[in-house]
N, C-alpha and C positions, 0 to 999 in steps of 0.2 A: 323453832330453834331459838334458845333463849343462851345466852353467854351468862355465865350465873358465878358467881366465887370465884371466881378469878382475881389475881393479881399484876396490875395493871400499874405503869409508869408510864406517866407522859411528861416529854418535856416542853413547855409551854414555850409558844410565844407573846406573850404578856405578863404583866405582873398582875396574880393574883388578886390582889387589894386595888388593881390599877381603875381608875375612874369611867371606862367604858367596857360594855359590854363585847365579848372574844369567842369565836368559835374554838379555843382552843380550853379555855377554862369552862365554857360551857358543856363542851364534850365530857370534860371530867368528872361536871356534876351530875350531868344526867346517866354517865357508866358507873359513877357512886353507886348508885339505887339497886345493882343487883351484882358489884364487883366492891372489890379493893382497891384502893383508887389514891395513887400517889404520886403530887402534880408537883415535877419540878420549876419551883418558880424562876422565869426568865433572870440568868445571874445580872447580880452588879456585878458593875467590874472597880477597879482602884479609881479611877475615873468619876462616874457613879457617886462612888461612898463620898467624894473630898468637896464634890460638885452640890452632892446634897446635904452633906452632913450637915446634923440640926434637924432634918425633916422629918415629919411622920413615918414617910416611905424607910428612912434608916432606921429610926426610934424603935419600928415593927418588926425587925429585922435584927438588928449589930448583936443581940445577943446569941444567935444561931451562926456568927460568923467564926470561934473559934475552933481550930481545926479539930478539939476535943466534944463539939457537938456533933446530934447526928441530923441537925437542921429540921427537926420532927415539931413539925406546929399544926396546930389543929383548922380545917378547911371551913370549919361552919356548919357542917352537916357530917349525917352521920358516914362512914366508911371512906370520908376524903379525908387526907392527908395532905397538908403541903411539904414539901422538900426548901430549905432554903440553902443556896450552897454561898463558900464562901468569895467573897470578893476576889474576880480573875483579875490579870492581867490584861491591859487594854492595850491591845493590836491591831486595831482595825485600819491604821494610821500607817502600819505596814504595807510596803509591796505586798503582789503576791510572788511567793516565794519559798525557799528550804525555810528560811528562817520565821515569817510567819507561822509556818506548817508547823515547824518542831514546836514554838510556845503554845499554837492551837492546842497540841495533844495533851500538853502540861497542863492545861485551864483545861479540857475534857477530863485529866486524870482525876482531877480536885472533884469534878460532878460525880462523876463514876465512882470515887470512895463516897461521897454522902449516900450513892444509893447503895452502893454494898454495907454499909454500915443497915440502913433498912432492914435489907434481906436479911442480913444475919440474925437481928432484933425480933424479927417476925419472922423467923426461919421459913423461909420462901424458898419453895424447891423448884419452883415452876410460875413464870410469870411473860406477861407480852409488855413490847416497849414501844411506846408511838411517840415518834417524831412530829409535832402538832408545829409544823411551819416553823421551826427553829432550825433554819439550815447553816446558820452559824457554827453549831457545833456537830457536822457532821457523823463523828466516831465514837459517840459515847456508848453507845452498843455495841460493838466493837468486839468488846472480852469479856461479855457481863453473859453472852449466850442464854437470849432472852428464847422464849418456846416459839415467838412468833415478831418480827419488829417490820412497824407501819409507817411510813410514809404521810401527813397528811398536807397535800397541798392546798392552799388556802387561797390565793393571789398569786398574780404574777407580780417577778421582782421588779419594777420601778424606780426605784431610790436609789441614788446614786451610792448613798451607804451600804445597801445590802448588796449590789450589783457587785462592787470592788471587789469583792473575795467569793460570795453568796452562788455566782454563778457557777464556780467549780466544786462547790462545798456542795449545792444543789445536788447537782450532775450525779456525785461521788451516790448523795444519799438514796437517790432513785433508783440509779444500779444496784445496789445492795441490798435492798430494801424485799421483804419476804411480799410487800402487801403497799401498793398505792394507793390513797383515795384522793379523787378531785376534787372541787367544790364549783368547775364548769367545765363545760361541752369541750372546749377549745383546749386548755391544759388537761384535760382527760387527753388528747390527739396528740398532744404535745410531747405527755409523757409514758404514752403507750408507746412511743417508739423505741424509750429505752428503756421499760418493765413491764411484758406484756401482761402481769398480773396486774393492772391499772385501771380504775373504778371511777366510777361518776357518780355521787351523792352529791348534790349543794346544799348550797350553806340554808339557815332559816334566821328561824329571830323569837322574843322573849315574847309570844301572843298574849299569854296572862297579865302579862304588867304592863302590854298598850293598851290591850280592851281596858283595862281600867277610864279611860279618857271614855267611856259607855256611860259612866256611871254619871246620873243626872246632875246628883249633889257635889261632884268635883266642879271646884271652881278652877275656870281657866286659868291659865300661865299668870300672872302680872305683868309680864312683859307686853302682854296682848292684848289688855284692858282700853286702852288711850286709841291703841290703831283704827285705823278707818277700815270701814268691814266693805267688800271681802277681803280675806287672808289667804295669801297664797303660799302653802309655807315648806321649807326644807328642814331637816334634822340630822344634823350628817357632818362628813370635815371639810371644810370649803377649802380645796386644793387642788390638783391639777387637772381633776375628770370633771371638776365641773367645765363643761359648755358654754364658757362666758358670754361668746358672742352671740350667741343662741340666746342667753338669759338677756341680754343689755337689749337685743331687738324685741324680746317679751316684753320685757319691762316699760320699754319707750310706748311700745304698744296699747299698755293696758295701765295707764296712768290712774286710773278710777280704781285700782287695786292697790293695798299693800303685800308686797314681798317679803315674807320674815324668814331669816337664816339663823341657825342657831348652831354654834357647834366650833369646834376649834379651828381656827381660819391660822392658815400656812401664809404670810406675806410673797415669800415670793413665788407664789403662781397665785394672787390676786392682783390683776388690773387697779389701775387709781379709781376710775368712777366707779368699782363696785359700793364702794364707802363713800360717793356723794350724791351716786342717787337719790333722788326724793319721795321715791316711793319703794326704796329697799329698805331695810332696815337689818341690820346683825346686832344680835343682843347677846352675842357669845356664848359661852358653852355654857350647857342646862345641866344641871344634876341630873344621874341618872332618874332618880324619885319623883321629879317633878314631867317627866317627860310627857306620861300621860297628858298632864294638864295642859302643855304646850298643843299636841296631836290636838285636842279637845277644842283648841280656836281655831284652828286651820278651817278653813271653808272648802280647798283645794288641798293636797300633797303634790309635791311634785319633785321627779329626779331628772334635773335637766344636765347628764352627762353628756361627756364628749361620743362620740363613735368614732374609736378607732380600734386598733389592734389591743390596745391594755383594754378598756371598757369592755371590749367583747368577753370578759376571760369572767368579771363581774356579777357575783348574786347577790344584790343587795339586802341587809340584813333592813334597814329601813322601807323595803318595800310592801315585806308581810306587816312590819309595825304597822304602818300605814292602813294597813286592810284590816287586821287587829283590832283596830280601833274607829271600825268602820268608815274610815274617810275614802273620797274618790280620790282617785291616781292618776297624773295624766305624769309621762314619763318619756324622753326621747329614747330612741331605737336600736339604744346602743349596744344591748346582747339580744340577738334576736328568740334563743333560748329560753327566755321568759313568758314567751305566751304560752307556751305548753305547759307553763305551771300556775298560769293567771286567769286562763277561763276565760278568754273577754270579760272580764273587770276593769280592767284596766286598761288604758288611752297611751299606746306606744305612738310617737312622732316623730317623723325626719326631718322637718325643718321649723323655724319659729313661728311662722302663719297658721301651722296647723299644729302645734303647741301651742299657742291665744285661741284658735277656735276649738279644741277642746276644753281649754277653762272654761270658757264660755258655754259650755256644751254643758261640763258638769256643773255649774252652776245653775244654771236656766233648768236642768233636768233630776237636779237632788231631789230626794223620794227616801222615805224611812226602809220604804220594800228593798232596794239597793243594797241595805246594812248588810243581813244575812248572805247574800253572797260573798261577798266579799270575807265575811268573816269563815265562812266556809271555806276560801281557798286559804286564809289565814291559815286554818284549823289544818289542812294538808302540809301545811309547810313550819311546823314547831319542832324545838328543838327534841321534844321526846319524840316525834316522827323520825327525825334526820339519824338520831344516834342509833335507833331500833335498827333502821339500815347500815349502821356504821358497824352496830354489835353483832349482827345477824354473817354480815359479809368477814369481818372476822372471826366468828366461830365455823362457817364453813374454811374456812383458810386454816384454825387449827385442828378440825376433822383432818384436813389432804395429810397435816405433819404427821400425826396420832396422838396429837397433844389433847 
């Protein structure tokens, strides 16, 4: 069952152009390939424009912001579209309330004409709309009476920004919603209780462009050149899932190692000695492009999350990287969900002794023969895997309508 020509709007939660890789943009590109495919990019708001103006991010944009455009810019590939809508109104600052609610629908009206401007343009008589973790604007579906509108839940909400309003905005979206997909075991449970039409696919990762870090002739990172080998390395956002105190008792541990973190670090949920350790080192966030070459020094990978309640809900997209690019994994036990899609490849841990004696393990035990597995659960878990499940579970849901 193939979902084929179809016309397809999602509204993303990321900026298209934005500097990391998204299951929400990624979905788009890989339902491009046999659909029509038009990705509304996560609005600026007034906020936004004034905060950034001057920047590339506006530069790319301000000319799709008047109300006389139909925000139509080209994705990069063929059959994607981006949508770019005009600069909302920033509310977020609101209670919740009559009055945030009324200006919500006004900044959903504003998206809702960019996309009816679309349809008319490409006289589209029939199309599905997926909600890709943007539960900010709950209602843009609403009156646009799409043939089928999806749900995609991506994470649990966490942040205090999206929590303030998100939790009710969620709520509204799941009920209403023709079609939920999860991206783990735990929010599958969570939101089956209020749409029993509630699916379980997780998330994957971009295997093509970490196996590159395979390739003999890429030279490693520069960042990685000077360090003392072994490397034990992360590639990720150093912010609240990490397991500090788990990491700071690795670390004390295994002094004969360097620690390398790379990725955008959130101050306040880092501790002060993460940055005076002497055998840590953060080198900040890597360009997507260069990433291979960073995977390529690592001797070890490692995801030392917290375990708790939010961790459990977790598929990290960095974990197939990791196998992708045939490195060994050794990772705390923080969604138990994982070994049924890791094969024993991979070194799950509940405490920091046996998080240092699995370093040690993969170290003392690396073997070229190793690669291949690994790269085969890789190969399980890509995002042209993930979406064929995504596409498939959607076109039986527009069979049930007769769409």
């Amino acid at each position: 069952m193939i979902l084929k020509g179809k016309h397809i709007f999602i509204l993303g939660a990321t900026k298209f152009d934005g500097p990391d890789q998204s299951t929400s943009y990624n979905t788009a590109k890989e339902l491009a390939k046999n659909n029509f495919v038009y990705y509304i990019d996560y609005p600026i708001t007034w906020k936004d424009y004034f905060k950034l103006k001057g920047t590339e991010q506006i530069r790319t944009r301000k000319k799709y912001f008047s109300p006389f455009s139909d925000g139509l810019t080209s994705g990069g590939i063929e059959n994607l579209k981006i949508i770019i809508s005009p600069p909302l109104i920033s509310i977020n600052f609101l209670p919740e309330g009559k009055i945030y609610r009324l200006i919500l629908k006004f900044n959903e009206l504003l998206i809702r004409k960019r996309i009816r401007k679309v349809i008319k343009l490409n006289n589209i008589s029939e199309f599905i709309f997926i909600n890709s973790f943007n539960f900010h604007y709950p209602g843009i579906a609403d009156s646009l009476k799409p043939a089928l509108t999806v749900y995609h839940c991506v994470d649990p909400m966490i942040i205090p920004y999206d929590m303030k309003h998100g939790i009710i905005s969620e709520d509204e979206l799941v009920a209403k919603s023709d079609l939920v997909i999860c991206t783990s075991r735990m929010l599958y449970e969570e939101k089956l209780k209020q749409n029993r039409n509630t699916h379980f696919i997780p998330n994957a990762a971009d295997i093509a462009h970490s196996s590159k870090a395979l390739d003999k002739d890429l030279p490693v990172n520069i960042h990685l050149s000077d360090l003392k080998k072994p490397v034990i390395g992360y590639a990720g956002s150093i912010e609240r899932r990490i397991d500090y105190a788990l990491l700071k008792e690795v670390a004390e541990a295994n002094k004969d190692k360097s620690f390398v973190f790379a990725g955008p670090l959130m101050p306040e949920f880092v501790p002060e000695w993460f940055l005076r350790t002497e055998n840590i080192f953060y080198i900040g966030r890597i360009p997507f492009e260069e990433i291979p070459g960073l995977i390529k020094g690592f001797d070890v990978a490692i995801i030392p999350f917290k375990k708790d309640a939010v961790s459990r809900t977790i598929f990290p997209l960095k974990l197939f990287e990791y196998l992708g690019a045939g490195k060994p994994v050794v990772a705390s036990n923080f969604n138990p969900d994982l070994k049924d899609f890791t094969h024993e490849v991979v070194s799950y841990c509940d405490n920091a002794q046996s998080f240092s004696l699995a370093i040690d393990a993969a170290l003392k035990t690396e073997d070229p023969n190793l690669i291949q597995p690994r790269l085969n659960v890789a190969r399980e878990n890509t995002w042209e895997r993930r979406v064929e499940e995504i596409a498939e579970l959607i076109f039986r849901n527009l069979k049930k309508t007769g769409n």
